[in-house]
C-alpha positions in Angstrom: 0.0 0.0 0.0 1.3 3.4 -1.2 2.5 5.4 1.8 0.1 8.6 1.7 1.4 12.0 1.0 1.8 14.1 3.9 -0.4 17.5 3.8 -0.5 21.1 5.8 -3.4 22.5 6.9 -4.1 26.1 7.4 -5.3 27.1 11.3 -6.5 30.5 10.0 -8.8 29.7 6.8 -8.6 25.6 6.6 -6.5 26.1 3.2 -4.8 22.6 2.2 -1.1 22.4 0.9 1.0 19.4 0.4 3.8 20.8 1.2 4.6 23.1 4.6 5.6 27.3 3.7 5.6 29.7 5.7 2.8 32.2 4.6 -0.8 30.9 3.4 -1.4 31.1 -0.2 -5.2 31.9 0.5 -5.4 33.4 3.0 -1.6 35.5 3.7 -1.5 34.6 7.2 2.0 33.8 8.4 3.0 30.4 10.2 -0.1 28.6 10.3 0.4 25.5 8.5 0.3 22.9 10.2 0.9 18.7 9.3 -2.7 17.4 9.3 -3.1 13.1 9.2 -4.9 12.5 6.0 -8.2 10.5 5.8 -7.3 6.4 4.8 -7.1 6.4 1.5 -8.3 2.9 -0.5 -5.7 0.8 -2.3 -8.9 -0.6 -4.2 -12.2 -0.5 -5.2 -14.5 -1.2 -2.7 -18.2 -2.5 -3.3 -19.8 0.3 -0.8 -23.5 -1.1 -1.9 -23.3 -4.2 0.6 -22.7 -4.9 4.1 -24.2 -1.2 4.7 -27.4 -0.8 6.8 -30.6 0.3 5.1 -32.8 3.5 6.5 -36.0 4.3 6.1 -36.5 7.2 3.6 -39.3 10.0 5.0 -41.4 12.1 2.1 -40.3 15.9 2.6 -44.0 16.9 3.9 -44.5 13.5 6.0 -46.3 14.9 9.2 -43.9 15.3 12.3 -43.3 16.8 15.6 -42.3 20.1 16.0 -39.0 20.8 17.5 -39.6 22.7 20.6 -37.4 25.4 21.7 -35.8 25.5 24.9 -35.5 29.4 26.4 -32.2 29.9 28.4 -33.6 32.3 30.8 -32.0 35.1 29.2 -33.7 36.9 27.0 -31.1 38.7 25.0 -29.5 35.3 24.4 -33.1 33.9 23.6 -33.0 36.7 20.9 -29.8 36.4 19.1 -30.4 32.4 19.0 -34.0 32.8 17.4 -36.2 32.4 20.3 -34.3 29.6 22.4 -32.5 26.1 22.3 -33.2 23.4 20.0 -33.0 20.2 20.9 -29.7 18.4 18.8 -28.4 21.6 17.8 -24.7 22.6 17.8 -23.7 26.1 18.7 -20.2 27.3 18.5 -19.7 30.6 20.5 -16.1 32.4 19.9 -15.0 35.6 21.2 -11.7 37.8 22.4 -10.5 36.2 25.7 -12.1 37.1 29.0 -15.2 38.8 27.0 -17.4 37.3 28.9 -18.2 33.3 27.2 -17.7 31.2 30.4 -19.8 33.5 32.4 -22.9 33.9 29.8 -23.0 30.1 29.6 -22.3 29.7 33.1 -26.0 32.2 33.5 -27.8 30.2 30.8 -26.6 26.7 32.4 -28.0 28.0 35.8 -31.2 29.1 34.8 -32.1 25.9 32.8 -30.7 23.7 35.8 -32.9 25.5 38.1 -35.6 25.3 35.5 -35.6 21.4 35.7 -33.5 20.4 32.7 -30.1 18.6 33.3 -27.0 20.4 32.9 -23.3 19.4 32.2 -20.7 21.9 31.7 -17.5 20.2 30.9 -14.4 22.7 31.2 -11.1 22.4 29.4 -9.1 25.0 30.5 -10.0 25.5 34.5 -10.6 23.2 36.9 -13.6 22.3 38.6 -12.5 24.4 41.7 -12.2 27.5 39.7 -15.1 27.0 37.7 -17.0 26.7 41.1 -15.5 30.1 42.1 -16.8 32.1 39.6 -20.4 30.4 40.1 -20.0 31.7 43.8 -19.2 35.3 42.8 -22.0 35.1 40.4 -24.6 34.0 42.9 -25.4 30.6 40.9 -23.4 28.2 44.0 -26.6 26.4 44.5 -28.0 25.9 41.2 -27.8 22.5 40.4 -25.4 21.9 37.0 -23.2 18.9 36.6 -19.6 20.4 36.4 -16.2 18.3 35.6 -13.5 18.9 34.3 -11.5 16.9 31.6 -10.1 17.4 27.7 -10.7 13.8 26.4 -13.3 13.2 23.9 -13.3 9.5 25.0 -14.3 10.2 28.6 -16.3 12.5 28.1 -18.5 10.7 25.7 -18.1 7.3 28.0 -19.7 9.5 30.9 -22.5 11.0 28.8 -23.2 7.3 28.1 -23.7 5.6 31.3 -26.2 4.8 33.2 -27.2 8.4 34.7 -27.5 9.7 31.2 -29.2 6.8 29.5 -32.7 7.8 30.3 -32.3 11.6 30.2 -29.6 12.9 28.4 -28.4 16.5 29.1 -30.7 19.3 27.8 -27.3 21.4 27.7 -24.1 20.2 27.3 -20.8 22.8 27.4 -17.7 22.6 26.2 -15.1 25.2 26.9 -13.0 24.7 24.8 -13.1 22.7 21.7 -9.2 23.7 21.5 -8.7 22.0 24.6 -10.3 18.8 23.7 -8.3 15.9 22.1 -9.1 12.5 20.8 -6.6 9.4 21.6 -7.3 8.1 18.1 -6.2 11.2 16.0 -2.5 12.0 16.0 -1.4 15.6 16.8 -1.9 17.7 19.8 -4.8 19.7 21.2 -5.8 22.9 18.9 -4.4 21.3 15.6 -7.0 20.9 12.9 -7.3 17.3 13.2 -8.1 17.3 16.6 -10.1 19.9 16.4 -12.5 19.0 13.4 -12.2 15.1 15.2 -13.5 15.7 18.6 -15.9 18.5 17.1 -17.4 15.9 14.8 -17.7 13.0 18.0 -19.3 15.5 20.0 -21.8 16.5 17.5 -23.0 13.2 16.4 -24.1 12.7 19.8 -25.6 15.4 20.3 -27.6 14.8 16.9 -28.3 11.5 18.5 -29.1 12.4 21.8 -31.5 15.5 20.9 -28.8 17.6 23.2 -28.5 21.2 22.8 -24.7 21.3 22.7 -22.3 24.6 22.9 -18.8 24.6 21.7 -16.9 27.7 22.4 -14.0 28.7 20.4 -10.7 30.5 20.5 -10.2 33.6 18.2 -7.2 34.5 16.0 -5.8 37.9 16.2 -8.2 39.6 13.9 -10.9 38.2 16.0 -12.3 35.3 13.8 -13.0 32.2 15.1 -9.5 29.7 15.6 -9.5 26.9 13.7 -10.2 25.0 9.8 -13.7 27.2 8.5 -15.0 23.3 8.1 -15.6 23.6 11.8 -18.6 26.6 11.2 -20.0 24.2 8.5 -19.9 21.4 11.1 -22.0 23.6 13.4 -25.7 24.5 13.0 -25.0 28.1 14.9 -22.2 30.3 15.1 -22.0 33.3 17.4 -19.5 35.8 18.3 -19.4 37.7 21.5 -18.3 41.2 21.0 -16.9 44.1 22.6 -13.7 45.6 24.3 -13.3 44.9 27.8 -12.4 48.4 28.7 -16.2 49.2 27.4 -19.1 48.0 29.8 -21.7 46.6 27.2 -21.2 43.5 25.5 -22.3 41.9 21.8 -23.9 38.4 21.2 -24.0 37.9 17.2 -25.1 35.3 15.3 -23.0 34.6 12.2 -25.1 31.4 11.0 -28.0 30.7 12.0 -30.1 27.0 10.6 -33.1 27.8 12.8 -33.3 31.8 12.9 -31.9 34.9 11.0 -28.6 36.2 11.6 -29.4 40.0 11.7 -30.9 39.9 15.2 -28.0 40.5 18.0 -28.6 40.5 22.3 -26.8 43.0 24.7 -25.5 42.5 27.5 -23.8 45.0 30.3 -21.0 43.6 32.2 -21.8 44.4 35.6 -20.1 42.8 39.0 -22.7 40.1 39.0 -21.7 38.8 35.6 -23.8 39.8 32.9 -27.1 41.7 32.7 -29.4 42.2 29.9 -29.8 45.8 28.5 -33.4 46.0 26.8 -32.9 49.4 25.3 -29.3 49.7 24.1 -29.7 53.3 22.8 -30.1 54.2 26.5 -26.7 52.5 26.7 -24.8 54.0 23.7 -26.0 57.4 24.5 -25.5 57.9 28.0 -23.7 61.1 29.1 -24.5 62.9 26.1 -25.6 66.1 27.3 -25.9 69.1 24.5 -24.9 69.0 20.7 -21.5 69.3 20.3 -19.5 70.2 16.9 -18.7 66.9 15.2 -21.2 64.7 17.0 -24.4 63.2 14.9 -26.4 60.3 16.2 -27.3 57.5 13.8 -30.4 54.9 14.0 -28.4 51.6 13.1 -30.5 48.2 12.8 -29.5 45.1 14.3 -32.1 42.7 12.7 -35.8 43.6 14.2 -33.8 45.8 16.7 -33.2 49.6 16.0 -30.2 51.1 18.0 -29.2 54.9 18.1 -25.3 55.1 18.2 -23.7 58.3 18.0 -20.3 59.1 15.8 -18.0 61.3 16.8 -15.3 63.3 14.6 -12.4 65.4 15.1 -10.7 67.4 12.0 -7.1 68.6 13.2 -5.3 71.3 10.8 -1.7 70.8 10.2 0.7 73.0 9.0 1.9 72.5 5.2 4.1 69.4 4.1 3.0 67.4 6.8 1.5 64.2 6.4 -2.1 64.1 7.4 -3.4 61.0 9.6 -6.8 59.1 9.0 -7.9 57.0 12.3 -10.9 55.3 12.3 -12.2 53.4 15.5 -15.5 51.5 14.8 -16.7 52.1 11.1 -14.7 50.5 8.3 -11.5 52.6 6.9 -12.0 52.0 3.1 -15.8 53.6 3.6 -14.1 56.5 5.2 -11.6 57.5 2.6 -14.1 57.1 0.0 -16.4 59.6 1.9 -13.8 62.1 2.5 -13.4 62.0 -1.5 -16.7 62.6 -2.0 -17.1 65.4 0.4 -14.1 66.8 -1.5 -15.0 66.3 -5.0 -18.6 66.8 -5.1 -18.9 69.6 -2.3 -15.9 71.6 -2.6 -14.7 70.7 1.3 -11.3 70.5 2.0 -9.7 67.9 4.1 -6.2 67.3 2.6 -4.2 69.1 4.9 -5.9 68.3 8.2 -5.9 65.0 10.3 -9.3 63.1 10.6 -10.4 61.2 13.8 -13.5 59.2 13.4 -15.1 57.1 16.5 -18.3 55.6 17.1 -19.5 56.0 20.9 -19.4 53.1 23.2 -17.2 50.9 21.6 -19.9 49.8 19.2 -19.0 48.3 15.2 -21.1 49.7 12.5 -21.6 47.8 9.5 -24.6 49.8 8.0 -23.9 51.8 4.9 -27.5 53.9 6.0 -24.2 55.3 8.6 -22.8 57.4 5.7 -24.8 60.4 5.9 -24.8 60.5 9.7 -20.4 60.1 9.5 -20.9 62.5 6.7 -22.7 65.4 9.2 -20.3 64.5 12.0 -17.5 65.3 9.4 -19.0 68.7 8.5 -20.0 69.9 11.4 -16.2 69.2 12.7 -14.8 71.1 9.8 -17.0 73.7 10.5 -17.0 73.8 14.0 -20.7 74.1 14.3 -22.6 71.5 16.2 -25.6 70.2 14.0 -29.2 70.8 15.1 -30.2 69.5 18.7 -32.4 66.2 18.8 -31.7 65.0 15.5 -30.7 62.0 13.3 -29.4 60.9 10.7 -29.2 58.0 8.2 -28.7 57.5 4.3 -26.3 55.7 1.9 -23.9 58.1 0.2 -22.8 57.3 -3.6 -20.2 58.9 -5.5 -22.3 61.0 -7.2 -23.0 62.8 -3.9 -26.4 61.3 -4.1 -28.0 60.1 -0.9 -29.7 57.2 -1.7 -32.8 55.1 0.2 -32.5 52.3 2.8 -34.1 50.2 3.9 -36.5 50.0 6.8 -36.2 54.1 7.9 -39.5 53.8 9.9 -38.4 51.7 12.5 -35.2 53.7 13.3 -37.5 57.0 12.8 -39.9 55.5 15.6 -36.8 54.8 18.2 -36.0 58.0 17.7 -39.1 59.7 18.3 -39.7 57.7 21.3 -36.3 58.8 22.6 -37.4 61.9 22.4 -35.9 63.0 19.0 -37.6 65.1 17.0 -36.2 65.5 13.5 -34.6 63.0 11.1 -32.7 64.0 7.6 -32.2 61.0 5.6 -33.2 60.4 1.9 -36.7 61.2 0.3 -39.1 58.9 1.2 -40.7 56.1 -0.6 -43.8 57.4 -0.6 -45.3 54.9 1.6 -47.6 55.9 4.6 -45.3 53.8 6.7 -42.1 55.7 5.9 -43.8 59.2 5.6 -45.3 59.3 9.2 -43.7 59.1 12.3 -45.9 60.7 15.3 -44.0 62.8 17.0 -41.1 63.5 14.2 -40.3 65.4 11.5 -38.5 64.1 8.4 -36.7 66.3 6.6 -35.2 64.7 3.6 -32.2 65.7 1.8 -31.4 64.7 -2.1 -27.5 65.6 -2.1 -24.6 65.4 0.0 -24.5 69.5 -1.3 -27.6 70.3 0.5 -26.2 68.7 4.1 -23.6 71.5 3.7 -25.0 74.0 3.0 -27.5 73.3 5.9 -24.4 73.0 8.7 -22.4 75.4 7.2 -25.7 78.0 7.8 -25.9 78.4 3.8 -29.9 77.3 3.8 
């Protein structure tokens, strides 16, 4: 039998190479390969058709039983997973170390205990002791979840399979963390792609057998994706990430992928010195401690899935003398997006920014993603460069093209309506649709704005 080829695997993006370099040809990322144990490979055919065991096929609208969600207890994690746990499901939860992942499960696995279902929360990197420590400071000593703590697939699974589980299998099962866990029958150490993706599968096929919610959290790589071969998220049925810098109080939960719910909708969470506490209204959050307008502050209604959030971006404009070299620092909002916006305001409007520094932050720590942000970065540019702050108890939202054009987005009522009930009272975006849902907003006026031209001239007192 042909000895196989040896192969490297890529920890960052899962690339294969057969033999090892030092940078990733897909993905750039330096010293990441890593010698992965191929699959067996067949000398010969095989007849696959016999010896096999035959299932029954079911027709695709055969009646069944609905799959009934399990809530956590928490209802912004309730929200980001689509309403609760479902039975079998795989969940893979990464996030920055010390974010906040132990403790949010630790919560959830506390309220279900106490809620009657079976708990086991099976720790890789601390030991029981510890793990019980942080339960105490959270005030969750006496709730009732199964803890251990141990890296092997093997013993875990053998555990889950005796006589304890055999009639009730856990409705939760944790493991933190699938880069801790190993498998005696895959060569390599912990965290390498085969162990990873080996354990990863074993756990999941029981869970799929089992009908056990099961939660795998992850590791994250340096630009904060999740650690490990991207055949692990396909493996999965959710992924989430849990965002936010630990020097900000509020924290993120996102869902990536989603099988059993849509992956716009997000929970927040502040981090508080009982562990983690739910914040129903996060523009409360994001715009605490702003007092009066200042110049280069706008507030913008973002849109997390069903969820509208006001978020307020902040910018500084910094004149230099001649020859030196201006600086562009973006904290929250993508860079590119920023550079083409500046352009713009240049080109089309007749601002100049070439010889000053810019300084562009979003309040609160908070990512935006939303290109309906433009217009609102757009004002807080302005009004820095003007020195003028825009008008009091406004907002603003509207995608930007090249043209200078503000173009529609999509759902403007919604953010309109968080506004008004947070007591703003005026909103410039683009023209409306001209439906009765978009045109009215009780206790708001819209004021809409066709160019990027006709935002300036409005902060720089010109209309």
């Amino acid at each position: 039998m042909a000895k196989p080829k040896k192969r490297y695997v890529c920890q960052a993006c899962g690339a294969l190479s057969h033999r090892w370099q030092g940078q990733c040809g897909d993905c750039a990322e330096w010293n990441t390969l890593v010698e992965d144990v191929p699959a067996t490979v067949f000398s010969q055919k095989h007849d696959l058709s016999s010896g096999g065991r035959a299932f029954a096929l079911e027709a695709l609208d055969a009646p069944g039983q609905a799959l009934q969600r399990r809530p956590t207890g928490i209802a912004e994690f309730d929200r980001a997973l689509g309403g609760g746990l479902v039975p079998g499901s795989a969940i893979l939860m990464g996030g920055d170390p010390g974010i906040g992942k132990s403790t949010l499960l630790l919560q959830a696995g506390a309220s279900i205990a106490r809620g009657g279902g079976q708990v086991v929360y099976i720790s890789g990197e601390e030991a029981a002791g510890q793990v019980r420590l942080r339960a105490s400071r959270l005030g969750l000593a006496d709730a009732p979840v199964q803890l251990a703590s141990a890296t092997s697939v093997r013993d875990i699974l053998t555990t889950l399979g005796g006589r304890e589980f055999q009639d009730r299998p856990p409705a939760l099962l944790v493991i933190d963390s699938i880069q801790t866990m190993h498998s005696d029958t895959i060569e390599g150490a912990p965290g390498t792609v085969s162990q990873v993706r080996g354990c990863a599968f074993e756990l999941i096929r029981y869970a799929k057998e089992n009908g056990v919610a099961l939660v795998l959290v992850g590791h994250v790589t340096k630009d904060g994706s999740i650690a490990g071969p991207r055949v692990l998220e396909h493996m999965v049925d959710v992924v989430m990430s849990f965002e936010g810098e630990r020097s900000h109080q509020f924290r993120i939960l996102r869902a990536l992928k989603n099988r059993f719910g849509a992956v716009d909708e997000i929970g927040v969470f502040a981090m508080a010195g009982q562990g983690l506490e739910e914040v129903a209204n996060p523009s409360t959050l994001f715009l605490s401690g702003r007092d009066e307008p200042l110049a280069g502050s706008a507030v913008f209604p973002a849109l997390e899935g069903t969820r509208p959030v006001l978020v307020e971006v902040q910018a500084l404009i910094v004149r230099l003398q001649s020859g030196a070299t201006p600086r562009r620092a973006v904290v929250g909002w993508d860079n590119g997006r920023l550079a083409m916006l500046l352009a713009v305001l240049e080109s089309r409007c007749g601002l100049s920014f070439s010889n000053a520094e810019v300084y562009l932050n979003v309040a609160g720590g908070y990512r935006l993603t939303d290109p309906a942000a433009d217009l609102a970065v757009a004002a807080a540019l302005v009004s820095a460069l003007a020195d003028r702050p825009l008008p009091d108890r406004s907002v603003w939202f509207g995608e930007v093209s090249l043209a200078g054009e503000i173009r529609p987005v999509a759902r403007g009522a919604p953010r309109l309506r968080e506004a008004a009930k947070l007591g703003f009272d005026r909103g410039y975006g683009p023209r409306p649709s001209g439906k009765s849902d978009e045109d009215k907003v009780e206790g708001l006026q819209r004021i809409a704005l066709d160019r990027l031209a006709n935002l300036v001239d409005r902060v720089m007192g010109n209309a």
